[in-house]
C-alpha positions in Angstrom: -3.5 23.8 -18.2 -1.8 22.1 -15.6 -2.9 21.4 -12.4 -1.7 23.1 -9.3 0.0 20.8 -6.5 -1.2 20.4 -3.2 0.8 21.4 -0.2 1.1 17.7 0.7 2.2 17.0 -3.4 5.0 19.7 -3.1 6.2 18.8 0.1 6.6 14.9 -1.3 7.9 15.7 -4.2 10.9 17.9 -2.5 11.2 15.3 -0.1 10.6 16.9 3.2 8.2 16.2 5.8 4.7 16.9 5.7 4.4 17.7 8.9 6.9 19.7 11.1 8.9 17.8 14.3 6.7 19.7 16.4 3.4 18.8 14.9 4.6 15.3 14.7 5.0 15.1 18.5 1.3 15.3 19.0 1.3 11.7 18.0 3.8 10.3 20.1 3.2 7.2 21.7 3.3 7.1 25.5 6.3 4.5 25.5 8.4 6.7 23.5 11.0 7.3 25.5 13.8 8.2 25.1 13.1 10.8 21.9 15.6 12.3 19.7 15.8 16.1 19.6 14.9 17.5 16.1 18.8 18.1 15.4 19.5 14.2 16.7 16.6 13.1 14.6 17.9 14.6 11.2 21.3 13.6 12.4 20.1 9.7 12.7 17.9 10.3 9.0 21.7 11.6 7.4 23.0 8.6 8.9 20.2 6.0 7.7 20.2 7.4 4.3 24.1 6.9 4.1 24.0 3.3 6.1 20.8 2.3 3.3 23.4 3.0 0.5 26.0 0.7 1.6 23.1 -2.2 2.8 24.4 -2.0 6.5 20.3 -1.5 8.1 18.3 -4.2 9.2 14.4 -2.7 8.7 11.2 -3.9 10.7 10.6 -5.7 13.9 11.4 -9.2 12.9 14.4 -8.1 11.0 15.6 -6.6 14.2 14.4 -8.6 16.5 16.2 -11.9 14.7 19.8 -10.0 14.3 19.7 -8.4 18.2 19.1 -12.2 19.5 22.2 -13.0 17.1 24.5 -10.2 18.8 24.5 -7.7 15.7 25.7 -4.4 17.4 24.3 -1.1 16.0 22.2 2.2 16.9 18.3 1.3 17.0 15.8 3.6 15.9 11.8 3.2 16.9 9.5 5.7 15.2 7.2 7.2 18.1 3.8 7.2 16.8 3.1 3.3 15.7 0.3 1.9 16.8 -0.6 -0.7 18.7 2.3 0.0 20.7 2.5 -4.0 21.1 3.9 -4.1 18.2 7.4 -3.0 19.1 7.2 -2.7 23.0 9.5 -5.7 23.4 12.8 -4.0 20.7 13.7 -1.5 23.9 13.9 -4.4 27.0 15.8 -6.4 24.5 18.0 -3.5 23.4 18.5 -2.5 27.5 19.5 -6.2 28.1 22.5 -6.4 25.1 23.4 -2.5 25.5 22.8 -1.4 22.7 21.8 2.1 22.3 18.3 3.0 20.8 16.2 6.3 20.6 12.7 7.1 19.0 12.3 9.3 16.0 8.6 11.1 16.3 7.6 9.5 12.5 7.4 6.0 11.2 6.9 7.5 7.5 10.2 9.6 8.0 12.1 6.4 9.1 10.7 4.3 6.1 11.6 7.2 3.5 15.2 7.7 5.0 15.9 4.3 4.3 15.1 4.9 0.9 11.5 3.1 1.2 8.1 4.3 0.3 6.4 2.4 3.0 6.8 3.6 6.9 8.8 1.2 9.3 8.5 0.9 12.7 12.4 0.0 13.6 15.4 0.3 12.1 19.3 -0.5 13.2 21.8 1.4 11.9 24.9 -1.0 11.5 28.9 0.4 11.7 30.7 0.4 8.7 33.9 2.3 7.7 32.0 4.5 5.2 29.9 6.9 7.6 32.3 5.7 10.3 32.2 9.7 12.0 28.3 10.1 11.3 27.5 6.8 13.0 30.0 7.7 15.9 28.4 11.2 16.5 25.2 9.6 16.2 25.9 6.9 18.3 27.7 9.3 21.1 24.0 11.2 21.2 21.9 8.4 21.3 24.1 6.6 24.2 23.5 10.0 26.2 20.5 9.7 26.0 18.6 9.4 29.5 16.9 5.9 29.6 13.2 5.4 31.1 12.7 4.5 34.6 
């Protein structure tokens, strides 16, 4: 007989979330601000997943952190519950000082698995490129209107 999958199992396998956007805000980091509605969040996962396809993300903090002290322009995303927050604390101030736009998604595993990667990441830049042109301006538009934190 075969087994039966768990919840968790079927979930994986049809590639959705575990957990819903509302559930996942429980583990929100304090310094998560500012945070990407549910409809911006699967708007910025469409645009990952098309962006990963065409090798225009830079993925993890000293991936980022190298290309934003080069000048790379692009839309960065922070997933809202890593911990320690020391990790990643610095990728906004740095963002705020080139203006570049950035917004937190509530989950790292999300982020990791929208770039097409079993393993979560923390920060991800989404780079412009002529194939998701409209997606990465809609997404960028949202993110840039964004209120930033005091």
């Amino acid at each position: 007989m075969a087994r039966e999958k768990q919840p968790e199992e079927a979930a994986e396998a049809q590639g959705t979330p575990e957990r819903s956007y509302r559930e996942q805000l429980d583990y929100l980091n304090p310094i998560a601000q500012p945070l990407a509605s549910r409809k911006l969040t699967r708007k910025l996962y469409k645009c990952i997943r098309k962006a990963a396809k065409h090798k225009q993300i830079r993925r993890g903090v000293k991936e980022v952190q190298k290309f934003l002290n080069k000048g790379e322009k692009g839309i960065t995303v922070l997933a809202g519950d890593t911990e320690p927050i020391d990790v990643y604390c610095h990728i906004p101030i740095m963002c705020e000082d080139r203006s570049i736009p950035y917004a937190y998604v509530p989950s790292k595993s999300d982020l990791g698995a929208a770039a097409g990667s079993k393993r979560p990441t923390c920060v991800i830049m989404i780079k412009p490129h002529e194939e998701y042109q409209e997606t990465y301006d809609e997404c960028l538009e949202e993110v840039s209107a964004l209120p930033l934190p005091l």
